[in-house]
C-alpha positions as a Markdown table, in Angstrom:
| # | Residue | x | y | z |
|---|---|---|---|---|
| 1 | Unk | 10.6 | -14.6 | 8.4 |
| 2 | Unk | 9.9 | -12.8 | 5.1 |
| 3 | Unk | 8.5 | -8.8 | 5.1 |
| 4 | Unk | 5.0 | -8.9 | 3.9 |
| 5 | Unk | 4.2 | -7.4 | 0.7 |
| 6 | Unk | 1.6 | -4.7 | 0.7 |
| 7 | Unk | -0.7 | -7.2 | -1.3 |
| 8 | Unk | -0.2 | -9.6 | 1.2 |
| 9 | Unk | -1.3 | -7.2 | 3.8 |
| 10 | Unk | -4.4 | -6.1 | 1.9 |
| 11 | Unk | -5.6 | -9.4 | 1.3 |
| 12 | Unk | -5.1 | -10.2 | 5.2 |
| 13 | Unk | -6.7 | -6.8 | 6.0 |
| 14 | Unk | -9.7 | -7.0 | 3.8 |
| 15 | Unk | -10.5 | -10.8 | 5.1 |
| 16 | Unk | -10.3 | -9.5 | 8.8 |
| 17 | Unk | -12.7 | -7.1 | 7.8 |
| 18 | Unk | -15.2 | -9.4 | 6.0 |
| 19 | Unk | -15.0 | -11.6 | 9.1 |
| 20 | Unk | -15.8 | -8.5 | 10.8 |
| 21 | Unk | -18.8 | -7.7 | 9.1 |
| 22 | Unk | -20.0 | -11.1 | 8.7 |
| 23 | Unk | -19.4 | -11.4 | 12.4 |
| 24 | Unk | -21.9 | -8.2 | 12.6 |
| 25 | Unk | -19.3 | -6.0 | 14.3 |
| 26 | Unk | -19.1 | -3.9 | 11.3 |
| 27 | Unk | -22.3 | -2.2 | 9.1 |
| 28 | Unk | -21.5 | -2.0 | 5.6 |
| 29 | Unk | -20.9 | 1.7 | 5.6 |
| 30 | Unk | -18.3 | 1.0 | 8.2 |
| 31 | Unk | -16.5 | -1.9 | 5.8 |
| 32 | Unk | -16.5 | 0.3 | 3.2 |
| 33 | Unk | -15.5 | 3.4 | 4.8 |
| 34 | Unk | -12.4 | 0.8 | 6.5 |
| 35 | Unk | -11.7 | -1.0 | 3.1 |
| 36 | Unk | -11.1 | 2.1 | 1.1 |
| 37 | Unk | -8.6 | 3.6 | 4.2 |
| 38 | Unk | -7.3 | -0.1 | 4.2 |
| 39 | Unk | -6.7 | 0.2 | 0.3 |
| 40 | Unk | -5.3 | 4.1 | 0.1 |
| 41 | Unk | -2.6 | 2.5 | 3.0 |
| 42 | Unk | -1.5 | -0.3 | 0.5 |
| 43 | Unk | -1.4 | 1.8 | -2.7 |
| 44 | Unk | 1.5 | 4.0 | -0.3 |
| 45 | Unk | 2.9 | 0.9 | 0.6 |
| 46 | Unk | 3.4 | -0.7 | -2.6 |
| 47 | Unk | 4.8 | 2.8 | -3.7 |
| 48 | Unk | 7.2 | 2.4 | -1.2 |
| 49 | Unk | 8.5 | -0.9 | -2.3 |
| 50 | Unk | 8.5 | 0.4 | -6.1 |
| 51 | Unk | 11.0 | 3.3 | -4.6 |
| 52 | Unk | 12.8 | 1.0 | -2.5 |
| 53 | Unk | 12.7 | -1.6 | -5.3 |
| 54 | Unk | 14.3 | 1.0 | -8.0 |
| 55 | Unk | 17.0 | 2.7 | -5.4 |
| 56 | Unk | 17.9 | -0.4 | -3.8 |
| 57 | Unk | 19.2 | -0.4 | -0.3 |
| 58 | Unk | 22.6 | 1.0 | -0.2 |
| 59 | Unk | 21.3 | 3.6 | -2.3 |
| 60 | Unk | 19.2 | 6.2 | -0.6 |
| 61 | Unk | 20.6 | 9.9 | -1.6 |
| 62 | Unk | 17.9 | 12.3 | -1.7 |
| 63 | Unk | 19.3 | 12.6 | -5.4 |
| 64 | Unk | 18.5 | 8.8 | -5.8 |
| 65 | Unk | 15.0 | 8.9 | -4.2 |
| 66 | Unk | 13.8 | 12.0 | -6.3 |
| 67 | Unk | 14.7 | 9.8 | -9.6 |
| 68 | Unk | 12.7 | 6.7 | -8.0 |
| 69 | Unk | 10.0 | 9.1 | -7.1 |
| 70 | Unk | 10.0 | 10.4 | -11.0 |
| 71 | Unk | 10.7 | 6.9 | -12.3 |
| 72 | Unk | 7.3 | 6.1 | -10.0 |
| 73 | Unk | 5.0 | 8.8 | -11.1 |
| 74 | Unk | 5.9 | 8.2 | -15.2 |
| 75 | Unk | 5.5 | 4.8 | -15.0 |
| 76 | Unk | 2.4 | 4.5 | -12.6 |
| 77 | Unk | 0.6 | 7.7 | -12.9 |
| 78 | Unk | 1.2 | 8.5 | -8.9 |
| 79 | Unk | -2.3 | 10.1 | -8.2 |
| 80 | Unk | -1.2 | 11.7 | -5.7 |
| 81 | Unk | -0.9 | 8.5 | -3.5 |
């Protein structure tokens, strides 16, 4: 079985919370309130695989992960996330 990507997960995340609301377990302050936690969680996710993605596996000095953390803040602003 194949990792899921942190799109993937979104996308499952935000239709089990749709159903959610549809199903009239959530109010739509509560779905957006969950949505925007839901999306801050795959933003740090999908920074992780970007890191992960530029060190590679075998490669995970503290020297290398400060470059993939640069390489990720020039080339995707970071924001903090």
């Amino acid at each position: 079985m194949s990792k899921q990507t942190s799109i993937e997960w979104f996308a499952q995340k935000d239709t089990e919370l749709t159903i959610q609301f549809l199903e009239g377990k959530l109010n739509q302050i509560q779905l957006a309130i969950e949505k925007m936690q839901c999306l801050q969680q795959a933003k740090q996710m999908h920074k992780e695989e970007i890191i992960e993605a530029f060190i590679g596996h075998d490669s995970d000095t503290k020297e290398n992960i400060d470059v993939a953390e640069q390489y990720y803040q020039e080339t995707y602003g970071g924001n903090n996330e």
